[in-house]
Backbone as a chain_set.jsonl record, in Angstrom:
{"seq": "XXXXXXXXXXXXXXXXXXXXXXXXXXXXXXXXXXXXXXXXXXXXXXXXXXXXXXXXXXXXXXXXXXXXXXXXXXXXXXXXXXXXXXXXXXXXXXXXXXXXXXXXXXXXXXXXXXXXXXXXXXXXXXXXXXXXXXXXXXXXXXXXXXXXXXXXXXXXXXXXXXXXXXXXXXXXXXXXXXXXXXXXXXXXXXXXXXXXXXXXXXXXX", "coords": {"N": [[39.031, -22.716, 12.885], [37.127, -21.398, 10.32], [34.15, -23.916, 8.967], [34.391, -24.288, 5.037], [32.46, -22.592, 3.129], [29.855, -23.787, 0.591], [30.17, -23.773, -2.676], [28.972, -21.328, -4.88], [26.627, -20.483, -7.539], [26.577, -16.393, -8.263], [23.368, -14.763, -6.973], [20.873, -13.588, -9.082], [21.104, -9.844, -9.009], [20.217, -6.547, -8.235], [21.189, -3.024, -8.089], [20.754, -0.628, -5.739], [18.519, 2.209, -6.247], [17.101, 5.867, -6.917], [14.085, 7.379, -7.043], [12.276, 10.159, -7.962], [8.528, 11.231, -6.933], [5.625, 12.438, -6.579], [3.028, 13.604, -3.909], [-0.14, 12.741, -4.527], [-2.794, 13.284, -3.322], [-3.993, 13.09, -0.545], [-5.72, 11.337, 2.408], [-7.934, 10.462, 5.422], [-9.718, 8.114, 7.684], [-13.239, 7.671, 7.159], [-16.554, 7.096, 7.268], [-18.788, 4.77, 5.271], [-16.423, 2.054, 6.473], [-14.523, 0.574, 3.575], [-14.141, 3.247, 3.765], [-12.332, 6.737, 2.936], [-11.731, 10.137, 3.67], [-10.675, 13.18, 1.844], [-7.943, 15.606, 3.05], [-5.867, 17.927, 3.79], [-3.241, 17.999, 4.521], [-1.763, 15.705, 6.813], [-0.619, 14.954, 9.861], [1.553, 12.567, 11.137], [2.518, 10.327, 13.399], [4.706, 8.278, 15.111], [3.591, 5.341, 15.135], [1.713, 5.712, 12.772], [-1.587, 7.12, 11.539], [-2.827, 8.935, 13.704], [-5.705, 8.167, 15.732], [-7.123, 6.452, 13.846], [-8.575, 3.256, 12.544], [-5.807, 1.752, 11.895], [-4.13, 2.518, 13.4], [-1.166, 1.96, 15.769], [1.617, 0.262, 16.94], [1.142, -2.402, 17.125], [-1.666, -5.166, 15.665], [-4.288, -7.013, 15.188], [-4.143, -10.473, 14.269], [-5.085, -11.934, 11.002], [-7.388, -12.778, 8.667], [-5.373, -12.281, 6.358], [-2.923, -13.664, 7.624], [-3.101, -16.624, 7.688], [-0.819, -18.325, 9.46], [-0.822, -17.565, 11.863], [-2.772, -17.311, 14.71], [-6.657, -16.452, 14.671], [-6.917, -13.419, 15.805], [-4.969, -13.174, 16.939], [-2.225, -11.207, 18.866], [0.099, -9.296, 16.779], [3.373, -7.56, 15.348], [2.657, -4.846, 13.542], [2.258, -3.668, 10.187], [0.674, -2.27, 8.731], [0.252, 0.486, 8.801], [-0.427, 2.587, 6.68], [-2.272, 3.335, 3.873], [-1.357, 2.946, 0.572], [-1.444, 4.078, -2.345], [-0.81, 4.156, -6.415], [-1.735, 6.568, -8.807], [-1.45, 6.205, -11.174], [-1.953, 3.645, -11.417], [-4.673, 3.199, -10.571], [-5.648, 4.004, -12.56], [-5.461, 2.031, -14.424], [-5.914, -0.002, -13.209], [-9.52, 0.441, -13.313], [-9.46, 1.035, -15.751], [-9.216, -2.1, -16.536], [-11.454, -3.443, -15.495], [-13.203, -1.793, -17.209], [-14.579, 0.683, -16.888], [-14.872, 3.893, -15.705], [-13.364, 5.415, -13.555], [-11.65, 5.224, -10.425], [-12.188, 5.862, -7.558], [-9.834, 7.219, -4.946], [-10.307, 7.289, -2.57], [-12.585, 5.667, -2.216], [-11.483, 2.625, -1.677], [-10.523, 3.107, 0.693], [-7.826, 4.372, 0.414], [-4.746, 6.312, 1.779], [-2.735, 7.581, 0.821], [-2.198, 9.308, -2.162], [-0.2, 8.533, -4.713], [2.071, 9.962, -7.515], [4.218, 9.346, -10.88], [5.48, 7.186, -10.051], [7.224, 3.902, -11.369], [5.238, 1.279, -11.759], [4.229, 0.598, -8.873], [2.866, -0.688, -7.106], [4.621, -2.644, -7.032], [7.097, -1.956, -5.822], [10.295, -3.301, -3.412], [9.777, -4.639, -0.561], [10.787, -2.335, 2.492], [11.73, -0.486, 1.137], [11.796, 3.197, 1.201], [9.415, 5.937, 1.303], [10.093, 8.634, 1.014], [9.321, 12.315, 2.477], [9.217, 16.098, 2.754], [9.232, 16.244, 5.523], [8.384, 13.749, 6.674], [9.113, 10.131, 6.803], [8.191, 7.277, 4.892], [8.067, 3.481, 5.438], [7.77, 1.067, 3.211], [6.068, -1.891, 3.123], [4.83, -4.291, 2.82], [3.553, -5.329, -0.471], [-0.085, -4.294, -1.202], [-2.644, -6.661, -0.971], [-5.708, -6.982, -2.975], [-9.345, -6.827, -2.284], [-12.917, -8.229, -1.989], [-13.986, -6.628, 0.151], [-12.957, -4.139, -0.395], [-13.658, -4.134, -3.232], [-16.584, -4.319, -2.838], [-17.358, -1.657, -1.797], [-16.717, 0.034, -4.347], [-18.447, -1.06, -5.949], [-20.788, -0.221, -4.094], [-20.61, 2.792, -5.132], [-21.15, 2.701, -7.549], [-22.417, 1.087, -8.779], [-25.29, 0.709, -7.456], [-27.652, -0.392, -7.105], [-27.271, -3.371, -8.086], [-27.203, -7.055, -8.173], [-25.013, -8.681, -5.989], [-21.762, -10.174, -7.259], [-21.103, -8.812, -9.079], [-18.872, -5.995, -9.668], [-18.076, -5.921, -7.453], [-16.443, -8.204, -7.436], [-15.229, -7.659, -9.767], [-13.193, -6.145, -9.366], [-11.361, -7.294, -7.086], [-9.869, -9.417, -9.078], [-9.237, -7.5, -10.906], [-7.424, -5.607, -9.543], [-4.944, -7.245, -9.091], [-1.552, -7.124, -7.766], [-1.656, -4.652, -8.54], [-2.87, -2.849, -6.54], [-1.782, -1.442, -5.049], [0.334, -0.301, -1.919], [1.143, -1.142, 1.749], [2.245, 0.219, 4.568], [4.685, 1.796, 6.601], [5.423, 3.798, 9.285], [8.872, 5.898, 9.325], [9.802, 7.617, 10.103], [8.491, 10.514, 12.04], [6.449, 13.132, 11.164], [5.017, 16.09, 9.275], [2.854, 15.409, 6.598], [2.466, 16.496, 3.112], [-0.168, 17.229, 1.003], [0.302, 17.48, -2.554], [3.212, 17.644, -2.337], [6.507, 17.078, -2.908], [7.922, 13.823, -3.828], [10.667, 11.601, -2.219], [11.329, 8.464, -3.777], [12.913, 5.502, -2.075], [14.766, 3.199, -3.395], [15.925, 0.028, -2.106], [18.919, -1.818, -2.811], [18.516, -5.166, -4.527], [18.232, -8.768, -4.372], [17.637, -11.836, -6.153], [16.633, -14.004, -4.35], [17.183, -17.209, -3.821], [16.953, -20.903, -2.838], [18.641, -22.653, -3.951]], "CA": [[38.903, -22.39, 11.466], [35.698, -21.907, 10.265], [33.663, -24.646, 7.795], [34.439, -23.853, 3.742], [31.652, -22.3, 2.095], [30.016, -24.057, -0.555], [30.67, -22.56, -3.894], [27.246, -21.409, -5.264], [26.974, -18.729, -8.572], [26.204, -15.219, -7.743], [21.827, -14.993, -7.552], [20.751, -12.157, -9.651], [20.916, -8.539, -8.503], [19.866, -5.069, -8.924], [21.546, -2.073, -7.655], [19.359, 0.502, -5.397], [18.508, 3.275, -7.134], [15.512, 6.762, -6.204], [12.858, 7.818, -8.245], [10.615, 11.16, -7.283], [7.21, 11.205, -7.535], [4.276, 13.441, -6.082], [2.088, 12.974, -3.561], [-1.076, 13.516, -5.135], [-3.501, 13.212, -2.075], [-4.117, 12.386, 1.406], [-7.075, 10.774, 2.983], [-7.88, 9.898, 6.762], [-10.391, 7.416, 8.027], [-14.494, 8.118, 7.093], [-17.532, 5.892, 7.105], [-18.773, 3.397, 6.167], [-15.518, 1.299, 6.25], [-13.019, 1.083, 4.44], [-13.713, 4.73, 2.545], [-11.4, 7.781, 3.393], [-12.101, 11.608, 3.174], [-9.722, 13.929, 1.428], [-6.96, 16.469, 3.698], [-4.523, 18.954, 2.451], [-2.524, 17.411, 5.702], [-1.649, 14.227, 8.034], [0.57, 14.675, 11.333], [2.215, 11.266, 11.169], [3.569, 9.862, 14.186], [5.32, 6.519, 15.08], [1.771, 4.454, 15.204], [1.106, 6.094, 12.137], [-2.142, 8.003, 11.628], [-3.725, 8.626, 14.999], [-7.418, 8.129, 15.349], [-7.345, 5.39, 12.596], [-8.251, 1.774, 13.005], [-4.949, 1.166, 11.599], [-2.837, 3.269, 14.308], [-0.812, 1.574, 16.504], [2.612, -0.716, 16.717], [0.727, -3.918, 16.435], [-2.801, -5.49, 15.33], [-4.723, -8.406, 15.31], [-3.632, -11.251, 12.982], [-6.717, -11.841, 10.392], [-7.229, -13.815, 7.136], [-4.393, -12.175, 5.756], [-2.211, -14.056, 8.203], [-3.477, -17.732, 8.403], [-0.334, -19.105, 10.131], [-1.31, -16.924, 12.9], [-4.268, -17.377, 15.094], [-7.039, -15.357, 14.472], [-7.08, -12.609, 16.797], [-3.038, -12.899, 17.626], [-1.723, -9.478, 18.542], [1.583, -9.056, 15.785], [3.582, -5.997, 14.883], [1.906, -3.9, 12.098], [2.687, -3.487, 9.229], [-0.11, -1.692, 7.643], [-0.33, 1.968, 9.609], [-0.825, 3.729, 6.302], [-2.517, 2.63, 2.699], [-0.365, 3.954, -0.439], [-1.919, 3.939, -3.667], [-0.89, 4.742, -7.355], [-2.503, 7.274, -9.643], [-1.658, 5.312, -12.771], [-2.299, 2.465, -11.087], [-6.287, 3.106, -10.548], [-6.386, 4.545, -13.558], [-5.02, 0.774, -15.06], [-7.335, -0.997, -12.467], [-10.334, 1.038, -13.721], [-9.242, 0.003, -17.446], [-9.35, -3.223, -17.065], [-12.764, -3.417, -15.318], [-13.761, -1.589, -18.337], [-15.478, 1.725, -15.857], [-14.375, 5.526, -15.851], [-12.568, 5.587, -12.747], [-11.812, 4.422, -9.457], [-11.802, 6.809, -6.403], [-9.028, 6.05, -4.17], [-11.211, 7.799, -0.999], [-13.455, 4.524, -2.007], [-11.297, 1.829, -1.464], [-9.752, 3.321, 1.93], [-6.331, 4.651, 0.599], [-4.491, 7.356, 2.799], [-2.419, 8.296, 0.006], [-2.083, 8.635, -3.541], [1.067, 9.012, -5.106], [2.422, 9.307, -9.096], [5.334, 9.265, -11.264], [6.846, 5.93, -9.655], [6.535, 3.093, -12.259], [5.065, -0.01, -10.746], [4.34, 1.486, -7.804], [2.907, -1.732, -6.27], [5.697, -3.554, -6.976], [8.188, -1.461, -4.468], [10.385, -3.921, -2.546], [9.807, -4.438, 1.059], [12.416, -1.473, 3.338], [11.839, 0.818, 0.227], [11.67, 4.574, 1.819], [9.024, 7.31, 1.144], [10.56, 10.231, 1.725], [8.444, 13.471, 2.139], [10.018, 16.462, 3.166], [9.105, 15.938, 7.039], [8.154, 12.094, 7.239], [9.448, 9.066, 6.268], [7.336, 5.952, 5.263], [8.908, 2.536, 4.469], [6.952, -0.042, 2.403], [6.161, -3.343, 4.688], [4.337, -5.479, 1.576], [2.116, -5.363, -1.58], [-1.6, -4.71, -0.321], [-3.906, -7.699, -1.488], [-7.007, -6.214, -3.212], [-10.23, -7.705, -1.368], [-13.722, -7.842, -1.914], [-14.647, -5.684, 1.107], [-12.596, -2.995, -1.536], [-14.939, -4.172, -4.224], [-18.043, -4.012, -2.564], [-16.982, -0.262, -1.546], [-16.31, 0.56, -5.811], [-19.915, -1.319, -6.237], [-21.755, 0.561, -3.644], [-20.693, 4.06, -5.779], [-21.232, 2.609, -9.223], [-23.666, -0.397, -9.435], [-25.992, 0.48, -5.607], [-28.742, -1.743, -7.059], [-27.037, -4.492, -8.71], [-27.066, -8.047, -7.428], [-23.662, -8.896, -5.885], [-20.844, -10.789, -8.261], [-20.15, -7.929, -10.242], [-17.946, -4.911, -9.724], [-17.352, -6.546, -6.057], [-15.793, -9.611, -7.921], [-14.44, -7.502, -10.498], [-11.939, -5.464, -8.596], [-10.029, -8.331, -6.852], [-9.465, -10.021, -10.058], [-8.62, -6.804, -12.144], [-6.326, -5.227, -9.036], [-3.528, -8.128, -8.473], [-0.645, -6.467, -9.06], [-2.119, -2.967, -8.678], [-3.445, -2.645, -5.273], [-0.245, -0.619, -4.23], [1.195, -1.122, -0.631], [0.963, -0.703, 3.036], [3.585, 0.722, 4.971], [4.828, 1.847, 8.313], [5.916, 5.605, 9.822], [9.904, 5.377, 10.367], [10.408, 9.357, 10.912], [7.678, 11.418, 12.299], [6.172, 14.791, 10.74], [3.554, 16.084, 9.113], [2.744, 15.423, 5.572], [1.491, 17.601, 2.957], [-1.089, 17.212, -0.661], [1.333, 18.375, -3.538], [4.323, 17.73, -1.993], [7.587, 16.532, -3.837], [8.545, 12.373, -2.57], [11.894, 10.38, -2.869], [11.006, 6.784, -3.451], [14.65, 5.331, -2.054], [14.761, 1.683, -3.447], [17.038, -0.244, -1.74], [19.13, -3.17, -3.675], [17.551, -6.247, -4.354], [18.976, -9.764, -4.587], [16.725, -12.787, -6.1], [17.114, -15.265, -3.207], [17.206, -19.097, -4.414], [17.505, -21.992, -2.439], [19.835, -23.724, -4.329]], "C": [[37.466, -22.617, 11.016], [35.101, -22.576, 8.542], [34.199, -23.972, 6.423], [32.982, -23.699, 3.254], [31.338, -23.598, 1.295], [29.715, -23.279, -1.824], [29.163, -22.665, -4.56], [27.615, -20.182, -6.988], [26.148, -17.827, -7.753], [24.333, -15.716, -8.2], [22.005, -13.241, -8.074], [20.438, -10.927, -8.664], [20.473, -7.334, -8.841], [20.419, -4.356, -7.994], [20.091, -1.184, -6.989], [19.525, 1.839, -6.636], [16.991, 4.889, -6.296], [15.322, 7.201, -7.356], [12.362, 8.521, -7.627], [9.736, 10.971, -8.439], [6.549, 12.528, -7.042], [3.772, 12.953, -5.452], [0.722, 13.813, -3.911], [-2.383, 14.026, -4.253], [-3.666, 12.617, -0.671], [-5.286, 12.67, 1.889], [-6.811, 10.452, 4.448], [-9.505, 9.083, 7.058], [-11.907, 7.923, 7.743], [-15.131, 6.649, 7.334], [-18.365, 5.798, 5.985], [-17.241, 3.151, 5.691], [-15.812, 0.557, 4.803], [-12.834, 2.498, 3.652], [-12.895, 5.084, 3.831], [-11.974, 9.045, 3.038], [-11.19, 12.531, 2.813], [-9.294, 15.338, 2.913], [-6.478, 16.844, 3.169], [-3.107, 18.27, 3.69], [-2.034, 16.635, 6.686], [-0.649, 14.629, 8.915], [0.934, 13.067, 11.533], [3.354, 11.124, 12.468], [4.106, 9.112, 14.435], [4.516, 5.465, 14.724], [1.306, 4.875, 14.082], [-0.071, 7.129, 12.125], [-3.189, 8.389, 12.903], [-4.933, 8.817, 14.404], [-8.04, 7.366, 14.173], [-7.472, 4.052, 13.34], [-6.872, 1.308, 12.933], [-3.963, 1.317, 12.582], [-2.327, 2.194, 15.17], [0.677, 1.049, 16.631], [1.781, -1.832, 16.434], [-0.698, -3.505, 16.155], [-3.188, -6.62, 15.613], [-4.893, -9.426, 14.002], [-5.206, -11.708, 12.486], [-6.609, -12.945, 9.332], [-5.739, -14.13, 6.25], [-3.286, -13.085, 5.929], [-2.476, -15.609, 8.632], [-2.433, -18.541, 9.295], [-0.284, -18.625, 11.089], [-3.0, -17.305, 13.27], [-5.294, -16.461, 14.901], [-7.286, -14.481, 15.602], [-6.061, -12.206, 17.299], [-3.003, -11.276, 17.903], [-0.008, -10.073, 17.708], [1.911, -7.903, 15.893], [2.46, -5.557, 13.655], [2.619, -3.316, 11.473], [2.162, -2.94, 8.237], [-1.049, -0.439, 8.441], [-0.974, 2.617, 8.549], [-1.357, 2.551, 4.776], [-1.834, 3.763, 1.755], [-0.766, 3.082, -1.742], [-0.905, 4.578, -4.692], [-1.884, 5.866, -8.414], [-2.732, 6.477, -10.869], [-2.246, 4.313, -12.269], [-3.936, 2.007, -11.085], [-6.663, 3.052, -11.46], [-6.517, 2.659, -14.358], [-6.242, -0.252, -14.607], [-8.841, -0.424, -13.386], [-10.612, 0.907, -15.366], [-9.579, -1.209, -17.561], [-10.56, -3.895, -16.66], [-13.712, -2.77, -15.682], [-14.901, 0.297, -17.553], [-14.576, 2.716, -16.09], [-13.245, 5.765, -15.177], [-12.455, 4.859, -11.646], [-11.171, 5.431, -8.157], [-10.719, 6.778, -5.573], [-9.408, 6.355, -2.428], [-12.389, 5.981, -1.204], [-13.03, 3.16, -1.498], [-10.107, 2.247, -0.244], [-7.871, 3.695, 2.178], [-6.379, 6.032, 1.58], [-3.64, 8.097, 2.053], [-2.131, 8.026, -1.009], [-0.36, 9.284, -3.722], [1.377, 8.415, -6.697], [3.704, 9.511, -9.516], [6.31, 7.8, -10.575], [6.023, 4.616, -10.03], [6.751, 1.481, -11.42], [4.944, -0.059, -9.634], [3.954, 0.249, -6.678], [3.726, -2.742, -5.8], [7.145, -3.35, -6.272], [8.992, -3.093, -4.099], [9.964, -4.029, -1.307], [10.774, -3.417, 1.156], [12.445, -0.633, 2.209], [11.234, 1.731, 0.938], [10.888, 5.256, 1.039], [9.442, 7.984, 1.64], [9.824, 11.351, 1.477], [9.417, 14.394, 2.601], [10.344, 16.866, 4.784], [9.156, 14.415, 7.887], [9.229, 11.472, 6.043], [9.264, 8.062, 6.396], [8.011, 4.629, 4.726], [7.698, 1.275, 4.352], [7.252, -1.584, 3.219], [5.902, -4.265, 3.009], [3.072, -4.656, 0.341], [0.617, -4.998, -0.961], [-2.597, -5.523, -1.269], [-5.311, -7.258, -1.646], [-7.904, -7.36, -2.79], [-11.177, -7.56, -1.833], [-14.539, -6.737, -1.115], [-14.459, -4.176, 0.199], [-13.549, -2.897, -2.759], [-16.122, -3.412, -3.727], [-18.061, -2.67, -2.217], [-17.366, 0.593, -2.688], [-17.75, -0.199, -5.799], [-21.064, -0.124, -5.21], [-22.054, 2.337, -4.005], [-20.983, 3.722, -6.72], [-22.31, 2.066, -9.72], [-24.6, -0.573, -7.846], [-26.911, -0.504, -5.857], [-28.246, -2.78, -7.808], [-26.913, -5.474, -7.955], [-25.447, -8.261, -6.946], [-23.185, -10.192, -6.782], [-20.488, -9.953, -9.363], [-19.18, -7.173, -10.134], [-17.143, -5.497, -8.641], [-16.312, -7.443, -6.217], [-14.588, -9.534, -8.899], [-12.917, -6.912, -10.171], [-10.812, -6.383, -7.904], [-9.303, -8.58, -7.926], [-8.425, -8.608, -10.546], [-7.595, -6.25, -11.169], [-5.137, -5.703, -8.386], [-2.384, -7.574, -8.961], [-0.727, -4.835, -8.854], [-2.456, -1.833, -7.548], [-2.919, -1.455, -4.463], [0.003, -1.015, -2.765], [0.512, -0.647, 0.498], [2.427, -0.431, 3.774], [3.212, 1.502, 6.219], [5.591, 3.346, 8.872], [7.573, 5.087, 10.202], [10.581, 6.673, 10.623], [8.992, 9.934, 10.988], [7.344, 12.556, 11.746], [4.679, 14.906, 9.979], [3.386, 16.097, 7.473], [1.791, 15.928, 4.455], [0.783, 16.975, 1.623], [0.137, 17.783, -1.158], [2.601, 18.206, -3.45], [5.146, 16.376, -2.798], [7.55, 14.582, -2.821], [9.77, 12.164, -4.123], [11.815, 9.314, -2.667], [13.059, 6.244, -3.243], [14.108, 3.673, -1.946], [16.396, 0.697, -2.853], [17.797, -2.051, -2.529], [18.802, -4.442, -3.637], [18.259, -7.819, -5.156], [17.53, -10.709, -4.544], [16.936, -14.268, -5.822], [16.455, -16.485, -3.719], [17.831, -19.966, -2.87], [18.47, -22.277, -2.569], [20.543, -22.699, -5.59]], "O": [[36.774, -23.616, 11.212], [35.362, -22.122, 7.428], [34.546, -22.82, 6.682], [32.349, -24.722, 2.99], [32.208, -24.464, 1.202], [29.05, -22.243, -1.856], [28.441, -23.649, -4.716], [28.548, -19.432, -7.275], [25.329, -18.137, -6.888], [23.947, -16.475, -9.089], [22.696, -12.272, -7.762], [19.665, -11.011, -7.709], [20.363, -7.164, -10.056], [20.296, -4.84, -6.869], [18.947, -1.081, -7.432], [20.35, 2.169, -7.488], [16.221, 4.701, -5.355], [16.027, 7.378, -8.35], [11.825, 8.082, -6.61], [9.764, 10.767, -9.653], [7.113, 13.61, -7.207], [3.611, 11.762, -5.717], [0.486, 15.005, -3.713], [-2.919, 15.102, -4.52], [-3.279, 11.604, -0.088], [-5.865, 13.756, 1.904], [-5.662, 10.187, 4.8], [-10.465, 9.642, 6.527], [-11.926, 9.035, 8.269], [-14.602, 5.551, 7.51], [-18.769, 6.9, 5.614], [-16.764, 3.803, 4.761], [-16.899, 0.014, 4.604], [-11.809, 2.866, 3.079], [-12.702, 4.546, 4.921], [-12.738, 9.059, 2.073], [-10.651, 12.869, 3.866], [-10.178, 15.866, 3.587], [-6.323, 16.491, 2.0], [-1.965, 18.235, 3.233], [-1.896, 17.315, 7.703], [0.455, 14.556, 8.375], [0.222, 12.504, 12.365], [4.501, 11.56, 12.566], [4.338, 8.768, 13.276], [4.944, 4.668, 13.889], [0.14, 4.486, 14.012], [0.252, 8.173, 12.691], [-4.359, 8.012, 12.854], [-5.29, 9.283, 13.322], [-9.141, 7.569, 13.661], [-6.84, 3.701, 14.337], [-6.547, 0.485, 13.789], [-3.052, 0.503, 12.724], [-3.186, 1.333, 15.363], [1.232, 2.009, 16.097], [1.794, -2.187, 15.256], [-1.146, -2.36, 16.222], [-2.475, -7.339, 16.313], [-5.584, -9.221, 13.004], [-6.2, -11.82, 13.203], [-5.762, -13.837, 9.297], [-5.194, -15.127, 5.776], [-2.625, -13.442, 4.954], [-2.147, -15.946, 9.769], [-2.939, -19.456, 9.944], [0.56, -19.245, 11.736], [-3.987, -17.491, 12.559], [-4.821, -15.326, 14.958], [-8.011, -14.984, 16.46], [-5.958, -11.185, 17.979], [-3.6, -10.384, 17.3], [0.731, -10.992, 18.06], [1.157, -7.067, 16.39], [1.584, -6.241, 13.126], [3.504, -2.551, 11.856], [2.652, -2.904, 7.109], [-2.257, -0.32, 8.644], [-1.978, 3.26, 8.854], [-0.988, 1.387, 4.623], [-1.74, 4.972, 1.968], [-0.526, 1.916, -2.053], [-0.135, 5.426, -4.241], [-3.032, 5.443, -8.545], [-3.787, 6.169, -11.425], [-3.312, 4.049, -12.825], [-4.392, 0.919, -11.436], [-7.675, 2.42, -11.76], [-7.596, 2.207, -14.741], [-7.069, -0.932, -15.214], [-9.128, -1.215, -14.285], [-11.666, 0.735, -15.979], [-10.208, -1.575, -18.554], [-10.875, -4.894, -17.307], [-14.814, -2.764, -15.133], [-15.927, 0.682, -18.114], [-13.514, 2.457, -16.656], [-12.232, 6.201, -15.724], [-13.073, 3.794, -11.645], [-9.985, 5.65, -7.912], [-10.664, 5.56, -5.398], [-8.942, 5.824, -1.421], [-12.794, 5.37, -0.215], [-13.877, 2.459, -0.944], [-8.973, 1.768, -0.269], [-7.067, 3.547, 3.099], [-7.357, 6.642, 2.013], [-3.566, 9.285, 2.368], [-1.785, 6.878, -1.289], [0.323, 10.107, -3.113], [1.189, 7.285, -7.149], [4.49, 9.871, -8.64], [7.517, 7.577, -10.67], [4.951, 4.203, -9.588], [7.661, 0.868, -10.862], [5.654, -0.917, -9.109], [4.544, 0.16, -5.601], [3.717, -3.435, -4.783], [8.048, -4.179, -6.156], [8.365, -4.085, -4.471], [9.703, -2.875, -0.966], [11.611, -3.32, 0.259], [13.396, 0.145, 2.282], [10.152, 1.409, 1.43], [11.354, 5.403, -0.091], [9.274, 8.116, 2.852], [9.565, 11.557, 0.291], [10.502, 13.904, 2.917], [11.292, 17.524, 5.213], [9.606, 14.039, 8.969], [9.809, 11.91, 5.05], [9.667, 7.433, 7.374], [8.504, 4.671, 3.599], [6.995, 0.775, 5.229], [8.257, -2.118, 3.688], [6.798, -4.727, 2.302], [2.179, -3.811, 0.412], [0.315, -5.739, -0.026], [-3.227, -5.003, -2.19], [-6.059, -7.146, -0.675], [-7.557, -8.54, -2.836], [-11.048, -6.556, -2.534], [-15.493, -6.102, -1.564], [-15.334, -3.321, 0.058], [-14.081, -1.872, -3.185], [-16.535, -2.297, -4.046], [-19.229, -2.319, -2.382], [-18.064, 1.595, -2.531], [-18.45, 0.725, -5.384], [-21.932, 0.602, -5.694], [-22.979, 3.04, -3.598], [-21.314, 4.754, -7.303], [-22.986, 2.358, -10.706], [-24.639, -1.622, -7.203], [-27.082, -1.422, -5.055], [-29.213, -3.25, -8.407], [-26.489, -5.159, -6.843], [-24.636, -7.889, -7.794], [-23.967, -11.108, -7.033], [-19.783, -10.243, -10.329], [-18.207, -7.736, -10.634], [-15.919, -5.625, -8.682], [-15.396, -7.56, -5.403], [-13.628, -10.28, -9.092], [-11.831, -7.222, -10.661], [-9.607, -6.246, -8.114], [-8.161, -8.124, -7.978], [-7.194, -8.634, -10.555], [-6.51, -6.271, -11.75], [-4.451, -5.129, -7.541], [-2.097, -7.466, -10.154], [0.182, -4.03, -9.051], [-2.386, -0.604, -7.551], [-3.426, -0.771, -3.573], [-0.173, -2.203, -2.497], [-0.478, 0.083, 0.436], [3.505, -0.916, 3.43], [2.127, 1.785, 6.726], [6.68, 3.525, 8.326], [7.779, 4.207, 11.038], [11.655, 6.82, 11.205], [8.302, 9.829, 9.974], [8.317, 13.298, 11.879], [3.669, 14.204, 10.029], [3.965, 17.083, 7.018], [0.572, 15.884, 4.616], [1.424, 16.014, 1.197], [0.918, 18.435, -0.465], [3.285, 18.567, -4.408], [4.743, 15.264, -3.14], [7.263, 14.307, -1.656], [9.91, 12.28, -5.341], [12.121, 8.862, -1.563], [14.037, 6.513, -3.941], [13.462, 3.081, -1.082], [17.564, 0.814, -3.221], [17.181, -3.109, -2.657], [18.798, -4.922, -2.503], [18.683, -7.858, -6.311], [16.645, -10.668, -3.689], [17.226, -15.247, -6.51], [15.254, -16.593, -3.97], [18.783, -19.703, -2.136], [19.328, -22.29, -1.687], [21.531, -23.083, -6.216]]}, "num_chains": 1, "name": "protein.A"}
């Protein structure tokens, strides 16, 4: 007979639910690091985008990962970068500037109409109408992203400005990274089904 439970209350829930959006663009790898250069097209295969630093099943564990050594090989979890439209535009507001490219800070694609777009769960599905990408985590805006948005805006300014400003103003905003879990080829313009899957807010106690 197995142990009795102990009796806990329900933790809060949310039902899944899908939202379409658009994908508004698609970028692949340029220089210097970490820009991108605009495509009307990506062939997406398991590893994500070939010929990218990012491609592969795994990587090498970095800052991001301090309870890892540096250099570990891990899985990967960050084949593709997935931006918002509103979202730049918001970032770009609040660091008080025009705009904010998303070829500058090394996204691979933009995408609009899905509110809060950074804030996805983990195992939430992009659906295109060939691929299908699922959201690994949040992506943590960096200075290296700054200094990217400074070297188009402010080339002669001393560093601590725009570089400094962008972490701060994109927590929250950054949008995600995510991982290939159907193969195909993905297009500019094309319709997406964000498929959120239900979400329970796990407590200890």
């Amino acid at each position: 007979m197995n142990p009795k439970l102990p009796m806990s209350l329900p933790l809060p829930s949310r039902p899944g639910c899908e939202v379409r959006g658009r994908c508004e663009a698609l970028f692949v790898e340029a220089e210097p690091h970490p820009e991108t250069r605009a495509v009307s097209e990506i062939a997406l295969d398991l590893q994500g985008i070939p010929g990218t630093r990012h491609y592969g099943f795994t990587r090498k564990a970095g800052p991001r990962e301090p309870w890892y050594k540096r250099g570990m090989e891990m899985r990967s979890g960050r084949q593709i970068t997935i931006v918002s439209r509103e979202e730049l535009a918001a970032i770009a507001a609040l660091m008080a500037i025009e705009s904010i490219a998303p070829e500058w800070i090394g996204a691979n694609i933009v995408v609009s109409g899905i509110p809060h777009f950074t804030l996805l769960p983990p195992g939430s599905r992009i659906v295109f109408p060939e691929a299908t990408i699922v959201v690994e985590a949040a992506n943590a805006p960096c200075r290296i992203t700054g200094k990217a948005i400074a070297r188009h805006l402010t080339p002669d300014a001393e560093p601590g400005g725009i570089d400094l400003a962008f972490p701060a103003s994109a927590k929250g905003l950054r949008g995600v990274v995510a991982s290939v879990e159907r193969a195909g080829t993905i297009r500019a313009g094309e319709a997406i089904t964000v498929k959120v899957p239900p979400q329970i807010l796990w407590q200890a106690d």
